[in-house]
Each structure stands twice: as structure tokens, then as C-alpha cells.
N, C-alpha and C positions, 0 to 999 in steps of 0.2 A: 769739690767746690761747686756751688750753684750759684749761676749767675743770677737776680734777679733784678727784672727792668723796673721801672719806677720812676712813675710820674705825680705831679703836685699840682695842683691849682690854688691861688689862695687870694687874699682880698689887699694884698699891700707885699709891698716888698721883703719885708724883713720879718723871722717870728718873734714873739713877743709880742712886740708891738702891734702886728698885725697878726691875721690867722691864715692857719691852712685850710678851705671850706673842702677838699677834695681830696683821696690818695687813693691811686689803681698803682697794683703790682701785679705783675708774670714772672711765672719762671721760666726762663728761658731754654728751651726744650720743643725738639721738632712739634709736639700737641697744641702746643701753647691752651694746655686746658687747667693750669695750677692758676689761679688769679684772684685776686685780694681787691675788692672795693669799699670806700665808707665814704660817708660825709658828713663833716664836721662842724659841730657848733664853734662859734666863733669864741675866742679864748677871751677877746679884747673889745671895745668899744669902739677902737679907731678900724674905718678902712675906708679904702677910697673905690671911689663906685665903677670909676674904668675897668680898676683892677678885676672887680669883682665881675662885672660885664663881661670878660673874656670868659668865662666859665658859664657864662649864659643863666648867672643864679642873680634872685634878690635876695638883699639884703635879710628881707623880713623870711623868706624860703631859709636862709642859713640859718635865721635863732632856733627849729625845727631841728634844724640835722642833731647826730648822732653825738655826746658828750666826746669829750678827746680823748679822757683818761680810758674808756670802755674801747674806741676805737685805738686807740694804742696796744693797748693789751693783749686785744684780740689780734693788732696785726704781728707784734712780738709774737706770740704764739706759731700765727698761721708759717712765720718766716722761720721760726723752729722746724715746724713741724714738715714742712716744703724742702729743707736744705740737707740735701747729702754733705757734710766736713762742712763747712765755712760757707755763710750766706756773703756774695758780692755785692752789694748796690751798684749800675749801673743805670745812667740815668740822660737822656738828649741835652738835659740842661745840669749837670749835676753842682755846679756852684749855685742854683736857686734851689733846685727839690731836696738837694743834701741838706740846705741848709735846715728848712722846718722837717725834714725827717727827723735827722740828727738832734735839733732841739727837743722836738716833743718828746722825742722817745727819752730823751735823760729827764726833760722835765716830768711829763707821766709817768714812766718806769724806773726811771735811774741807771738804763742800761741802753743801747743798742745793738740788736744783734749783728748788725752789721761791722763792728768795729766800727774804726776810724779811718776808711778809706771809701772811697766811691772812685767810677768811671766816668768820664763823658764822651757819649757814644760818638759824636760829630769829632772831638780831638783822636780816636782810635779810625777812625773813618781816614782823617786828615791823614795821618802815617800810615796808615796801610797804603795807599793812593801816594804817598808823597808828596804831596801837594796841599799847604797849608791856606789856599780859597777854597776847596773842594767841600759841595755837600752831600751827605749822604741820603737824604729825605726822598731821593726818589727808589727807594728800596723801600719803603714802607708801601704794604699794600691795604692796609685800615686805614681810610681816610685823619686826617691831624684835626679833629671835633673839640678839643678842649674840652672832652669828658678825660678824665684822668684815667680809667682802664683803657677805653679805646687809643688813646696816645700811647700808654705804654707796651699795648699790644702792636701796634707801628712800629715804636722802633725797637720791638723784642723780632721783628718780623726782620726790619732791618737787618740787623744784626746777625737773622740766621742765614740771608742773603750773603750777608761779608762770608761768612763761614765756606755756602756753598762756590759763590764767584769766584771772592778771592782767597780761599784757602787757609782762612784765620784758623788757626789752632786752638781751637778752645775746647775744652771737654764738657759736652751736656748732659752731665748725671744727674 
């Protein structure tokens, strides 16, 4: 199994209706040198400008980016071709980023490699710790930039800290 980290940016809450402008993946592995970036033209006409502000993009920089079907395809592949047995999704916020993963990739591909499950790194953080206030974000040594690789290589960084600290059992092949 390979874990792979994954993060989103996008211009509205929901897809569809809104877009994904951003997606960085790692695989999570001592290198952390396997890594997936694009940015994406907007599927949709609606989005709201806050939204899009945390990503530090304009509106007019997004109609530029990368078509979604091309960026999909390619990241199916790259998550193929990165995954020993079973590609994970793991993700800080996996109820947001699963969700326009999970969409695009059935709407673009008709498939995701990932199945139909994701992680969320902060609720695995909470139970390891036992403690359901606890955050994990000072284990990330990549600053949190809302570039979508640099956040994913945070908390893939994260993550291999639980491993080393607290003894998380996870196998990174």
C-alpha cells in the first residue's frame, strides 16, 4: 500500500459548482521526492474571490491554467505509476480535498485510483494522541503556504514524524 498525501485548493466550496484551481500529491516515503503538481482551469463560471485569495491566484491567472481533463489523466497515471498494491488518499482536510479529487476524477476519468476511501491526517493525529483537541501541524516542517505541493509535503512530513515519534505503524513502500 502507498500512502499518498494530497492537497486541494479551489475557488468555492463545493465541485461542480465551483473548481479545483490547485492539486499537489507526495508519496509518502522517507525522500519525499515522488510529487504530482497542476493547476487547473476553472470547470465553472461561479467562484467566490475569498475563496480563490487563499491560494494567492486571480481569477483571470486561473482561465490560463491547465484544462482538468489533461490534468486528471495525467494525475491517474502518475498515482498508478507511484503506487506499490493500493494508492491511499490521505489528506489534512480529507472531507474538502476528497471531495473535488473524488469528483473530478469520475467526472474526467470515470474512475479513481484511489477507491473510495481517504484519511484525515489531523482525526489519525487525534487517536494516536488520544486526545480529540490535539493538533498535529507542528510536525510539519514545510511551512502551510497554500501552494497545494508545499502543504501536502507538510503534512506527508507530518506524518512521517507520527511514524518516527509515536510509533505509527504504517509500511512505506
Amino acid at each position: 500500500m502507498s500512502y499518498i498525501m494530497v492537497d486541494v485548493e479551489a475557488d468555492g466550496p463545493i465541485p461542480g459548482d465551483y473548481s479545483m484551481v490547485a492539486l499537489g500529491a507526495i508519496v509518502v516515503e522517507p525522500s519525499l521526492s515522488q510529487t504530482f503538481y497542476a493547476e487547473l482551469k476553472p470547470i465553472s463560471d461561479r467562484w467566490i474571490p475569498e475563496a480563490l485569495q487563499v491560494s494567492q491566484f486571480t481569477r483571470e491567472a486561473t482561465l490560463l491554467f491547465e484544462e482538468p481533463q489533461s490534468v486528471m489523466e495525467r494525475f491517474a497515471q502518475w498515482v498508478d505509476s507511484v503506487s506499490i498494491g493500493r494508492a491511499f488518499f490521505i489528506s489534512d482536510n480529507n472531507g474538502f480535498d476528497w471531495q473535488f479529487v473524488n469528483w473530478y476524477f469520475h467526472h474526467f476519468c470515470g474512475r479513481n485510483p484511489f477507491g473510495h476511501s481517504s484519511t484525515n491526517l489531523g482525526s489519525l493525529y487525534k487517536g494516536l494522541m488520544k486526545d480529540a483537541f490535539v493538533n498535529f501541524k507542528h510536525l510539519r516542517k514545510t511551512s502551510h503556504t497554500h501552494n497545494a505541493l508545499d502543504d501536502a509535503r507538510g503534512n506527508a512530513e507530518a506524518l512521517l514524524q507520527m511514524k518516527t515519534e509515536l510509533g505509527l505503524k504504517i509500511s512505506l513502500k
